[in-house]
Every structure is written in structure tokens, then in C-alpha cells.
C-alpha positions in Angstrom: 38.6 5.7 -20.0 34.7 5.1 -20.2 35.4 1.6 -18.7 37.5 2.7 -15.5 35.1 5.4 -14.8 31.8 2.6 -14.8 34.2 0.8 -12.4 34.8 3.7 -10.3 31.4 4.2 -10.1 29.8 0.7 -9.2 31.7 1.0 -5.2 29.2 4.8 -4.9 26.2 2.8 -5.7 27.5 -0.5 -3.2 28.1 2.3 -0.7 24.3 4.1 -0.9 22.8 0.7 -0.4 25.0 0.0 2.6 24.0 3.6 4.1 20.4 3.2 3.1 19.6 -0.4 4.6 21.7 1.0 7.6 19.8 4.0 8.4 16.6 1.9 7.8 17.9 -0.1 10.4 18.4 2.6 12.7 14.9 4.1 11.7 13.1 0.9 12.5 15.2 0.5 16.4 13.9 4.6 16.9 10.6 3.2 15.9 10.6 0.2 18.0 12.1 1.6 21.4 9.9 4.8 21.0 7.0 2.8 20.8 8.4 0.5 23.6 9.5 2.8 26.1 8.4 6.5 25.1 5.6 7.9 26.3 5.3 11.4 25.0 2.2 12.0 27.4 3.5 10.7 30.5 4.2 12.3 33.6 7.7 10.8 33.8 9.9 13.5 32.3 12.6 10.5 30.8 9.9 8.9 29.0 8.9 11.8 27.2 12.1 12.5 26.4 13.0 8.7 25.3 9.3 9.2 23.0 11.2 13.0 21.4 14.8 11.3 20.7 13.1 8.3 19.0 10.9 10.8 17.0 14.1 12.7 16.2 16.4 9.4 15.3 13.1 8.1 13.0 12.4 11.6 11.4 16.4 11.8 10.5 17.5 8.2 10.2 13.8 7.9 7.8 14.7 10.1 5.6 18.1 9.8 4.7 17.4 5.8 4.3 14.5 6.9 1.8 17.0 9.3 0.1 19.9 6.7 -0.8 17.7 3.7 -1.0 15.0 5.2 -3.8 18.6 7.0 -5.3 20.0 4.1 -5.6 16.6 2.4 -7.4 16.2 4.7 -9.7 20.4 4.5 -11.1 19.6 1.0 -11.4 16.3 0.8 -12.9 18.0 3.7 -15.1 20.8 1.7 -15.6 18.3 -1.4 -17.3 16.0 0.7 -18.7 15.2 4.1 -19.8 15.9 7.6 -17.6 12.2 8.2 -17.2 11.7 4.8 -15.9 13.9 5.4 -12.7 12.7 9.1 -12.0 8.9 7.7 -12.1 9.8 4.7 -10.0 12.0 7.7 -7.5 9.4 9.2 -7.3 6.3 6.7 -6.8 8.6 5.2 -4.0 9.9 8.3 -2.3 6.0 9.5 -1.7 5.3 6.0 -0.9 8.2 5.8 2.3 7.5 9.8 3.3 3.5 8.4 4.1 5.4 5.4 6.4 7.9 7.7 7.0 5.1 10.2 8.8 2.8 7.6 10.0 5.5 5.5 11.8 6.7 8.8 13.7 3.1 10.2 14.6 2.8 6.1 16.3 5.9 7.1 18.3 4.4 10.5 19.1 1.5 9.2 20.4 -1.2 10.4 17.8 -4.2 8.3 17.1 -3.6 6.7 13.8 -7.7 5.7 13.8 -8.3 9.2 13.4 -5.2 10.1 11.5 -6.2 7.3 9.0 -9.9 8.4 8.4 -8.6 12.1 7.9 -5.4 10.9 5.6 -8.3 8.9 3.6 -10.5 12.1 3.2 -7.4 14.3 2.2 -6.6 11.4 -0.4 -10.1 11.1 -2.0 -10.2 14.6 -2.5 -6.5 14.9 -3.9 -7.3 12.3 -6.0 -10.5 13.9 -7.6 -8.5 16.7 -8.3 -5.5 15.4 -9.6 -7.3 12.6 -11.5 -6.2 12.8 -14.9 -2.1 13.9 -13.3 -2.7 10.4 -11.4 -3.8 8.6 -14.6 -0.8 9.6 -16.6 1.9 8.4 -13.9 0.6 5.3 -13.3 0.2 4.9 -16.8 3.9 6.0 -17.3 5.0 2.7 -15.3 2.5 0.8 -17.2 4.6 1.6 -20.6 7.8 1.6 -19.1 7.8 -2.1 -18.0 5.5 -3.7 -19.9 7.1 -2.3 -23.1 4.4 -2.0 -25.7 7.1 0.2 -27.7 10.5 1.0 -27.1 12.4 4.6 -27.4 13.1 4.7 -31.4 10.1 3.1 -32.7 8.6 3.3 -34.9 4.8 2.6 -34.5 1.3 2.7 -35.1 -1.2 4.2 -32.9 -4.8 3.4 -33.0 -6.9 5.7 -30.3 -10.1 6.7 -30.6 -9.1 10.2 -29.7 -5.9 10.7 -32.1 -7.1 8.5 -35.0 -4.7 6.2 -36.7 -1.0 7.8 -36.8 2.0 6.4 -37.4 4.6 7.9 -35.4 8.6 7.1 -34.5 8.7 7.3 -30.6 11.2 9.6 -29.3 10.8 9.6 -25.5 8.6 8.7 -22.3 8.3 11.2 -19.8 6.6 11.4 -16.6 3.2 12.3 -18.1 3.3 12.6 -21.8 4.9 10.4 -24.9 6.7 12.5 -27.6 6.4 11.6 -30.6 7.1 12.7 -34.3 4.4 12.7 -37.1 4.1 14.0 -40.5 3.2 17.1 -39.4 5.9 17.6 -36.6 6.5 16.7 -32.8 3.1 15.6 -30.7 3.1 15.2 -26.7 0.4 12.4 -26.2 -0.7 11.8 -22.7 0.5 8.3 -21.3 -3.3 7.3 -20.5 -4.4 8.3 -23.9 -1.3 5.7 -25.1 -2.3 3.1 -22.9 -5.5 2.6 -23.7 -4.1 2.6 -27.5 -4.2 -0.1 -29.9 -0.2 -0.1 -30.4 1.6 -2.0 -33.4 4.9 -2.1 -34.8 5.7 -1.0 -38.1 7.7 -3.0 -39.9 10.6 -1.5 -42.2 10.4 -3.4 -45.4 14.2 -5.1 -46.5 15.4 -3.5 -49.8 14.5 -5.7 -52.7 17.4 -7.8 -54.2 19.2 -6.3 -57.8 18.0 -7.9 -60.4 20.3 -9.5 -62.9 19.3 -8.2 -66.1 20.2 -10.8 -68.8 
């Protein structure tokens, strides 16, 4: 039963991609004819309505294609790694197309991307002061994920200058902290404060042989 439902599954992910690289396709011809032929601040009445339907087909065509398409990446990264990897690579990639997403339709809308650019690079610095150490622990979450110091089930030892030396069995990633279990019960450390960690792996010592008393 668990192998015929897999099976029945793989044609829904097949199908997402198909969806998602074909509304791309149709967000990238709104993009290209509304940049073409639209003119949202022309005196022609059918060029600014060419510019409107192009910002409409972009806006809905855009964001179903970044639906399925980071959907889809995430079930698969999911599917060869952990659940935490795909939701942080979801949603690293889904902020990533919105930002194209938005500055691709202001182009077709006829807003100056000079200015829209200086004030988007503003916004970010300042988001970015603020949500430094929020920013620190994501990208630090795709750090562990795929380069794979430890693994779900470890155990291991942590060297930090913050939490000491601990030795600790790994029981999950998340988006910003790593829980794990210590002598003295479950501990959430933040993913920066684990990657910049001296990590090792413990090794379980084999059980010594019986010995053959004479």
C-alpha cells in the first residue's frame, strides 16, 4: 500500500512542474509584450490597456509559477533531505521570485526602477539591521542543512565559546534554532551560534568481546 501510494504521487509533482515552467512561460510573454508594446503613460488608450493586461497576466501568471515551482523544490529537497531543509529553501526562494516578481511588473508599469532600486536598497539596509541576528540564523540554517556537519540523530560534541563544551544527541533543525538534548534536558541553540561551533562526532564505543574464562 505505501508503494502504490509513492507511485500515485510522483504524476502530482510531474504535473506542478509542468504548471509552474508553463505559467513562467506565460509570466515572461506578459513581461516582454508589456514592455514591448504597453505604454501605461501614453495617450493611446490601447496601449495603456495592452501595458494593464500584461501587468495583470505577469501579477497572476508570476505568482502561481512561484507557488508550484518553489512547492515542488521544497517536496523534493524534502524528499532527499530533512523537512526543514525544503521549508527554508521554500521559503528563501519564494521571497527571492516575489522581489522579481514585483520589480518585473513595476518595469511593465512604467515605474523608474533607478529610483525604485535606491529606495528598495534603503528599505533593505534598514530591514536588515533590524532583523540581523533572524537573518543570521536562516542563512545559517542552509549552511547546516547542506553542508551536513551533523545529521538528525547524532550524537555530537559541541565546542562554542558561548555554550562551552556539551555533548548532545541532535534531534532536529528548524528554521532558526537546533534542538538538542543534554544531561540536563532539551536545549534550542541558535543555528549561528552552531555554525560557528567547533562540531565532532562522538563515537559509540563497540561492546568488548566475552572473554573465555579457562
Amino acid at each position: 500500500m505505501v508503494r502504490r501510494s509513492l507511485d500515485m504521487n510522483a504524476p502530482v509533482r510531474g504535473r506542478d512542474w509542468c504548471v509552474g515552467a508553463l505559467m513562467l512561460a506565460v509570466a515572461v510573454a506578459g513581461l516582454v509584450v508589456g514592455t514591448e508594446f504597453g505604454k501605461i503613460h501614453s495617450d493611446a488608450t490601447h496601449l495603456v490597456v495592452i501595458a494593464w493586461l500584461c501587468a495583470l497576466v505577469l501579477l497572476v501568471a508570476g505568482s502561481l509559477a512561484i507557488r508550484k515551482l518553489t512547492t515542488t523544490v521544497g517536496r523534493s529537497i524534502t524528499h532527499h533531505s530533512y523537512p526543514a531543509a525544503g521549508a527554508i529553501v521554500r521559503l528563501v526562494a519564494t521571497g527571492v521570485g516575489y522581489v522579481i516578481l514585483l520589480l518585473a511588473l513595476f518595469g511593465v508599469l512604467g515605474v523608474s526602477l533607478q529610483h525604485l532600486l535606491i529606495g528598495a536598497g534603503v528599505a533593505g539596509v534598514i530591514i536588515g539591521i533590524a532583523a540581523q541576528q533572524s537573518l543570521a540564523n536562516i542563512f545559517a540554517a542552509l549552511v547546516l542543512l547542506f553542508a551536513r556537519p551533523f545529521v538528525v540523530g547524532e550524537r555530537v560534541r559541541i565546542r562554542s565559546g558561548t555554550l562551552g563544551i556539551i555533548d548532545v544527541d541532535v534531534l532536529g533543525i528548524g528554521l532558526t534554532y537546533v534542538t538538542v538534548r543534554t544531561e540536563d534536558g532539551i536545549l534550542r541553540v541558535p543555528n549561528s551560534v552552531m555554525l560557528a561551533s567547533g562540531i565532532g562526532q562522538i563515537e559509540t564505543q563497540p561492546p568488548a568481546p566475552p572473554v573465555n574464562e579457562p
